[in-house]
C-alpha positions in Angstrom: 0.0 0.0 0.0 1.2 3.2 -0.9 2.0 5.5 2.2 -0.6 8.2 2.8 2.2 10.8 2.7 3.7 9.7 -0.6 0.0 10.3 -2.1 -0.5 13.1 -5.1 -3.0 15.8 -4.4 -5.6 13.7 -6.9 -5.1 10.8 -5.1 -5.4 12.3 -1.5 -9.0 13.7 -2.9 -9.9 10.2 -4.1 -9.1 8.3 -1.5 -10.0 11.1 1.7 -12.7 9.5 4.0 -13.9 12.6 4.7 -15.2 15.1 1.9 -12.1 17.8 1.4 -12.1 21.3 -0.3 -8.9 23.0 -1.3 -8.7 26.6 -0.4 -6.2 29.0 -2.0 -4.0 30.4 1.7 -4.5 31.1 4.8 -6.2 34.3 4.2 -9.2 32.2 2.3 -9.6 30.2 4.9 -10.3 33.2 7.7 -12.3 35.0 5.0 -14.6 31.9 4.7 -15.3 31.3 8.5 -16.2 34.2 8.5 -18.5 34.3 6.0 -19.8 30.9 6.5 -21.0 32.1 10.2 -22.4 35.0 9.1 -24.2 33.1 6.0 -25.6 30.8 8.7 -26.8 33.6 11.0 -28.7 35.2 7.9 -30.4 31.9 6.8 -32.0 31.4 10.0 -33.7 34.9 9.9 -33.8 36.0 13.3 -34.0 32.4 14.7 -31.9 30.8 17.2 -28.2 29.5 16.0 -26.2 27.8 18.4 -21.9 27.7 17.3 -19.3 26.0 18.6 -16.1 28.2 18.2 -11.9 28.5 18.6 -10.0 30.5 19.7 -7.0 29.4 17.4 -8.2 30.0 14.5 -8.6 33.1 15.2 -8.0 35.5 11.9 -11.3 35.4 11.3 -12.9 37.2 14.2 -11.9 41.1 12.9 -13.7 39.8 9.5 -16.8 38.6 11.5 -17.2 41.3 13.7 -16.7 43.9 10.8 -19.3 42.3 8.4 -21.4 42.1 11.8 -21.2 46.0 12.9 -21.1 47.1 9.3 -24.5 45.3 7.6 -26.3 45.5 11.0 -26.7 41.6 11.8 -28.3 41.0 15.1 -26.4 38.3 17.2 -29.3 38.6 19.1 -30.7 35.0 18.9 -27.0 33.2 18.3 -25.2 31.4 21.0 -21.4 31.4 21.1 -19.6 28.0 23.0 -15.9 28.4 22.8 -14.2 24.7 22.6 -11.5 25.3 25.5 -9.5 27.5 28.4 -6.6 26.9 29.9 -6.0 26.1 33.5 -3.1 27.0 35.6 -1.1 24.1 37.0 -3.0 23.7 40.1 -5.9 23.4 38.0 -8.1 26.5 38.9 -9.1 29.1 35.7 -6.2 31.2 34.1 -6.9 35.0 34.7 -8.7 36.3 32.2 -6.4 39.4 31.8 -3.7 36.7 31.0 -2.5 37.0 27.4 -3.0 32.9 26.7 -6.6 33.6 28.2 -9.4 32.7 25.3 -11.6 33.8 27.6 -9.7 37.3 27.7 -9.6 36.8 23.7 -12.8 36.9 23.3 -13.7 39.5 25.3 -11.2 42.0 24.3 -11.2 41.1 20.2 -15.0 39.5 19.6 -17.7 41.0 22.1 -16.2 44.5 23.0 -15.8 45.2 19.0 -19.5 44.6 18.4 -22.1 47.4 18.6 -23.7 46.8 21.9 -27.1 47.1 19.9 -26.0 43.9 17.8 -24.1 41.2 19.9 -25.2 38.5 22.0 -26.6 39.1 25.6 -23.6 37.4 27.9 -26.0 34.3 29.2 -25.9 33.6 25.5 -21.9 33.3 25.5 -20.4 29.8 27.2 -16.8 29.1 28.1 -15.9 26.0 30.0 -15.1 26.2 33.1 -14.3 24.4 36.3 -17.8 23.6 38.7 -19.6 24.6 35.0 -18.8 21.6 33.1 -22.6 19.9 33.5 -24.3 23.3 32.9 -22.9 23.3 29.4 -23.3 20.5 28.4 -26.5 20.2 29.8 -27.3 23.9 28.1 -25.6 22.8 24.4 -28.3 19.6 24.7 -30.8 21.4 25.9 -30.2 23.9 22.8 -30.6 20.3 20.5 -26.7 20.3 20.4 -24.5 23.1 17.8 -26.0 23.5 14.5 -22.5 24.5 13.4 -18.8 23.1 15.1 -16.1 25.2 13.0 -12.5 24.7 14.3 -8.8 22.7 13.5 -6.9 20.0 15.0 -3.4 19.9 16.6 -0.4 18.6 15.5 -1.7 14.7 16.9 -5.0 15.5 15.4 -6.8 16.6 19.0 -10.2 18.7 18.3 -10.6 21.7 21.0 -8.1 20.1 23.8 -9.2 16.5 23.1 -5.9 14.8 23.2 -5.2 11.6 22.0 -4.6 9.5 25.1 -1.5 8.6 26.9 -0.2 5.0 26.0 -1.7 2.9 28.6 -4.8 4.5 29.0 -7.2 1.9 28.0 -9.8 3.6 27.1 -12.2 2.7 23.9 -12.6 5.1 20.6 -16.6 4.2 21.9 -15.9 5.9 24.7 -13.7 8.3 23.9 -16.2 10.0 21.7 -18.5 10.0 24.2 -16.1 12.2 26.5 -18.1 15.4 27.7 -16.7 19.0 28.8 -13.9 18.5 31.3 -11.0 19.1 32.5 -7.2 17.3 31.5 -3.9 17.9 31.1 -1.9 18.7 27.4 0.2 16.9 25.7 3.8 17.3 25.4 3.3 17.7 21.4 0.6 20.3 22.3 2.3 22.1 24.8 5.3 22.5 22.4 3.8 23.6 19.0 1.6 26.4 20.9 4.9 27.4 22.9 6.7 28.0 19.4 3.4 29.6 17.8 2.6 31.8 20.9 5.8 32.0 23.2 8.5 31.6 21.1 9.6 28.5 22.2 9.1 29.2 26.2 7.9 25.5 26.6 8.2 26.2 30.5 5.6 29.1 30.5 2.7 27.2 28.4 0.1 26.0 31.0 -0.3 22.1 31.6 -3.8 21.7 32.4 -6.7 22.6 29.8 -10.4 22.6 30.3 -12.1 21.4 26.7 -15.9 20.7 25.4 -15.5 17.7 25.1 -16.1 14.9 21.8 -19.4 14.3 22.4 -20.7 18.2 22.1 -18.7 18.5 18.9 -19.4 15.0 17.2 -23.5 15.6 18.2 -22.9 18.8 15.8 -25.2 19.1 13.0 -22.1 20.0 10.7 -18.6 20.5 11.6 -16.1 22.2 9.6 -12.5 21.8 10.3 -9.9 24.7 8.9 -6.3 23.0 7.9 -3.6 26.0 6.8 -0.5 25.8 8.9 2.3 24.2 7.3 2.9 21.8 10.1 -1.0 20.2 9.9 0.7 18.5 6.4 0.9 15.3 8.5 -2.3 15.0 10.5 -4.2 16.3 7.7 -3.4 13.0 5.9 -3.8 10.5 9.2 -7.1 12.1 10.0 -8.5 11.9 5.7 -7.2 8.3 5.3 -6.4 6.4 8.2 -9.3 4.0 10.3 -11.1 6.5 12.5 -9.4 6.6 16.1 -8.8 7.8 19.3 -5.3 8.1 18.8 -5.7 10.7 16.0 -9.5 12.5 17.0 -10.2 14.6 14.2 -10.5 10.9 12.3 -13.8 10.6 13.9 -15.0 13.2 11.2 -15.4 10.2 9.0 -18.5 9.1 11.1 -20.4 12.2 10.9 -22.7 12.8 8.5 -22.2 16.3 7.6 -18.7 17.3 8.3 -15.8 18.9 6.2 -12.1 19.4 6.0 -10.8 22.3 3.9 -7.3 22.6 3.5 -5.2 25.2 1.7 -3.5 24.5 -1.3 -0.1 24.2 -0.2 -0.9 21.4 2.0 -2.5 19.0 -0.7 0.4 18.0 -2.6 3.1 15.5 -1.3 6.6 16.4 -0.2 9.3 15.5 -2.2 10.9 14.0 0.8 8.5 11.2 0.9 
C-alpha cells in the first residue's frame, strides 16, 4: 500500500474518508469562517443559531465582527460555546487578563468590537469552566446540540483540547467520543507547537492543564467544519482523511459524521518530495 504521505494531491482527494475542499491560503480560509458564520446567522432569519467556536483559528474574528457592525446583523438569537481554556497548573481558571486567556480573547477582540445594539446578551456566550462543566453540556443539549462546530486540529490531530490518550490508557474510541466537557492535562506535542506559535519557544511558560468541550458536544454537531492551513497540519491532515477513525488521532472521527468537512489550503494538498 502506498504511504498516505507519498500520495498526489488527486489521489489524496480520491481516497479522503472525509469530503475535502482546497482553499487558495490562509487568508481564504479566515475570509470563509467568517462568512460561512455570518451566512448561517442570515439563513436562520432572526431564529436561534447555536456555534461552537476557537479560539486558534482566530484571523477570522476582525472579519466577522466587521461584516457584523457594518450590515447591521443582530447576534441577538446566536449562542457562542468556545471549545476550551486553559487552566493554571494547580488546575483553577487562568486569569482572564492573562494573554493565553481565550476567555480574555474573546472579550477584548470579539464581544467588546461589536455594537452593543447587535451582539449577543452574555448568558448567551459559554466558556468551560471548572464547577460549570454539566451546565454546558447540559445547556448545548438542551439547545438540540450546535447547528454548526467550526475549528482545526493539533499537530496529533486533538479537536478543541481533546488529546489523543496517553499509552496505557485503555480507554475505547466508543468511549472516547462519548467524553463530555472536562478538565485534563496537554500533551507534550501540544504544549510544544503552541509554545513556538505563541511563546516563542518558552515551553516552561505554556500551561499544563486545559479545560475542553468535550467529543461528544462536537461529534453531536449538526455540521462541523475543520480549517487546515499551517504548514505543520501536512501530517495530521493525511492520518485524520485516510487512516481508520481513532482515538489516537481524534479529528479521524470526522469520517463518522454525516455532515462534516475538512478544507485545507493549497499548499498542504500535494506531497513532499521527501516522501
Amino acid at each position: 500500500m502506498k504511504s498516505i504521505y507519498a500520495l498526489s494531491r488527486d489521489e489524496l482527494f480520491a481516497q479522503s474518508r472525509i469530503p475535502l475542499r482546497a482553499i487558495p491560503d490562509m487568508d481564504s480560509c479566515y475570509r470563509e469562517i467568517a462568512r460561512e458564520m455570518i451566512d448561517a446567522i442570515r439563513s436562520r432569519q432572526g431564529e436561534r443559531i447555536v456555534f461552537i467556536v476557537p479560539v486558534g483559528p482566530v484571523g477570522h474574528y476582525p472579519y466577522f465582527v466587521d461584516t457584523v457592525n457594518r450590515e447591521r446583523i443582530s447576534l441577538k438569537n446566536v449562542w457562542f460555546f468556545n471549545m476550551d481554556e486553559y487552566l493554571n497548573d494547580d488546575g483553577t481558571m487562568i486569569d482572564e487578563k492573562n494573554p493565553l486567556s481565550f476567555v480574555g480573547f474573546m472579550n477584548k477582540n470579539v464581544y467588546s468590537k461589536i455594537d452593543p445594539d447587535l451582539v449577543m446578551p452574555e448568558s448567551q456566550r459559554f466558556f468551560p469552566t471548572i464547577g460549570q462543566e454539566k451546565k454546558l453540556t447540559d445547556t448545548l443539549e438542551k439547545l438540540g446540540g450546535a447547528d454548526i462546530c467550526i475549528g482545526s486540529s493539533g499537530i496529533n490531530g486533538h479537536i478543541a483540547f481533546n488529546e489523543p490518550p496517553e499509552p496505557g490508557d485503555e480507554i475505547s474510541d466508543e468511549a472516547f467520543t462519548n467524553l463530555p466537557t472536562r478538565n485534563l492535562f496537554i500533551s507534550r506535542e501540544t504544549l510544544t507547537i503552541n509554545a513556538s506559535r505563541m511563546l516563542g519557544g518558552s515551553y516552561d511558560l505554556m500551561p499544563r492543564r486545559c479545560m475542553t468541550i468535550g467529543m461528544r458536544e462536537i461529534l453531536a454537531s449538526k455540521v462541523i467544519k475543520l480549517y487546515y492551513f499551517r504548514e505543520w497540519q501536512w501530517a495530521i491532515l493525511r492520518k485524520a482523511l485516510l487512516e481508520e477513525p481513532t482515538r489516537k488521532v481524534p479529528a479521524s472521527f470526522l469520517q463518522r459524521h454525516p455532515n462534516a468537512e475538512i478544507i485545507a489550503t493549497d499548499a498542504l494538498l500535494d506531497p513532499m518530495d521527501f516522501f
